[in-house]
C-alpha positions as CSV (number, residue, x, y, z in Angstrom):
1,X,-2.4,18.6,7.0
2,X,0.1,15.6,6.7
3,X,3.1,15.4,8.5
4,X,6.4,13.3,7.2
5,X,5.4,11.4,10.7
6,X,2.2,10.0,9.4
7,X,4.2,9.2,5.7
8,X,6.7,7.4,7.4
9,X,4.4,5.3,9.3
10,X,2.2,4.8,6.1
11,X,5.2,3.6,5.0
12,X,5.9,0.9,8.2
13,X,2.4,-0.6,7.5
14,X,2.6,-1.0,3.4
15,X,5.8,-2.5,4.3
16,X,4.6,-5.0,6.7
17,X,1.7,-5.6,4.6
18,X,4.4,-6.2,1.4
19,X,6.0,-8.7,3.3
20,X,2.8,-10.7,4.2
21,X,2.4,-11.3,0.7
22,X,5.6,-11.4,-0.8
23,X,5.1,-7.6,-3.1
24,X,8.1,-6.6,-5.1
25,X,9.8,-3.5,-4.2
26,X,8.1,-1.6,-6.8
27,X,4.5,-3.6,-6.5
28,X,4.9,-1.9,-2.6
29,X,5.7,1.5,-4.3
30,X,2.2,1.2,-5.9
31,X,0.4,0.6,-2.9
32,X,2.0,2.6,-0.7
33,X,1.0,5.9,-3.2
34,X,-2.8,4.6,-4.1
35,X,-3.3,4.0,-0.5
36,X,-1.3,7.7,0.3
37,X,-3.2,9.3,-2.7
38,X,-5.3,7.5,-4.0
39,X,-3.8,8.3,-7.6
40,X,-5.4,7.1,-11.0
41,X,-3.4,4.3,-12.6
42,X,-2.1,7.2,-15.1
43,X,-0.9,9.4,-12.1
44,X,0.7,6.7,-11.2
45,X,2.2,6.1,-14.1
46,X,3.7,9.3,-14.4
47,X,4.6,9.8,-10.7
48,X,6.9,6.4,-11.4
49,X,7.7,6.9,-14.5
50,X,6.4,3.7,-16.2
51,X,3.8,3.3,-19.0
52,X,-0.3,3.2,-17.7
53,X,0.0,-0.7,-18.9
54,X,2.8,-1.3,-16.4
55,X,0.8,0.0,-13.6
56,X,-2.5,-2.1,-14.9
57,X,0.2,-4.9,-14.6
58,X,1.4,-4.4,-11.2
59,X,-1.7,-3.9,-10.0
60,X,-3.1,-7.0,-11.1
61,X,-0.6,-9.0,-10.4
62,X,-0.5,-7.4,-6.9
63,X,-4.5,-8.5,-6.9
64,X,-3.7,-12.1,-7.5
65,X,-0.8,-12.2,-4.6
66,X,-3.6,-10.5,-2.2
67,X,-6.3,-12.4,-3.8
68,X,-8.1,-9.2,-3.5
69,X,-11.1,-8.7,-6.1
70,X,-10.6,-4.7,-7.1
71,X,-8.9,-2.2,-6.0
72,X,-10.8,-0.8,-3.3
73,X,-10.9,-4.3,-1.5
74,X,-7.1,-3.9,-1.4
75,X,-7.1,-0.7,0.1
76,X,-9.5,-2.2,2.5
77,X,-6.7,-4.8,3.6
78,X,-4.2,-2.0,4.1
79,X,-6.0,-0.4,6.1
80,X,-7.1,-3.1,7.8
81,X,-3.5,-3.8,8.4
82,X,-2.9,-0.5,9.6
83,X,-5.2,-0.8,12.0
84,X,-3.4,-4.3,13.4
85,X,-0.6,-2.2,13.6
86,X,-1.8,0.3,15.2
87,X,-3.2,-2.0,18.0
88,X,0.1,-3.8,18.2
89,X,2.0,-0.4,18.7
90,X,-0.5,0.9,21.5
91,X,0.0,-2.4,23.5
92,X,3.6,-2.0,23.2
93,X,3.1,1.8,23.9
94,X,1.3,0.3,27.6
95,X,3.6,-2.3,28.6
């Protein structure tokens, strides 16, 4: 079960990882629900109300900014930054 705790701090690391690499609001938007989800790029499309193209689009164009090779390697770097995030909270949790 998923709590609006763990959404909200889903939403704190897609951020932080946006900002590394300069994502548009609505290019953060589409990671945040394929990492959330892990919705097909028509899901997608219909959750945000664009065309399937748009979101092939975004996607690719997020890609190139991550320089990540598919998909799945993105999702590995989010949750790679989760987990730096997730270090970096616990210290601050012990100091």
């Amino acid at each position: 079960m998923h709590t609006q705790g763990e959404s909200s701090y889903l939403l704190k690391v897609v951020s932080y990882f946006a900002k590394d690499y300069s994502l548009t609001q609505r290019e953060q938007e589409i990671v945040f629900y394929l990492t959330k989800y892990g919705y097909s790029n028509k899901h997608l499309a219909t959750e945000l109300f664009i065309a399937e193209k748009t979101v092939k689009n975004h996607i690719a164009k997020i890609q190139e900014k991550t320089k990540a090779g598919s998909t799945r390697e993105l999702l590995s770097m989010v949750v790679a930054q989760f987990l730096l995030y997730q270090d970096e909270e616990e210290a601050l949790v012990l100091r």
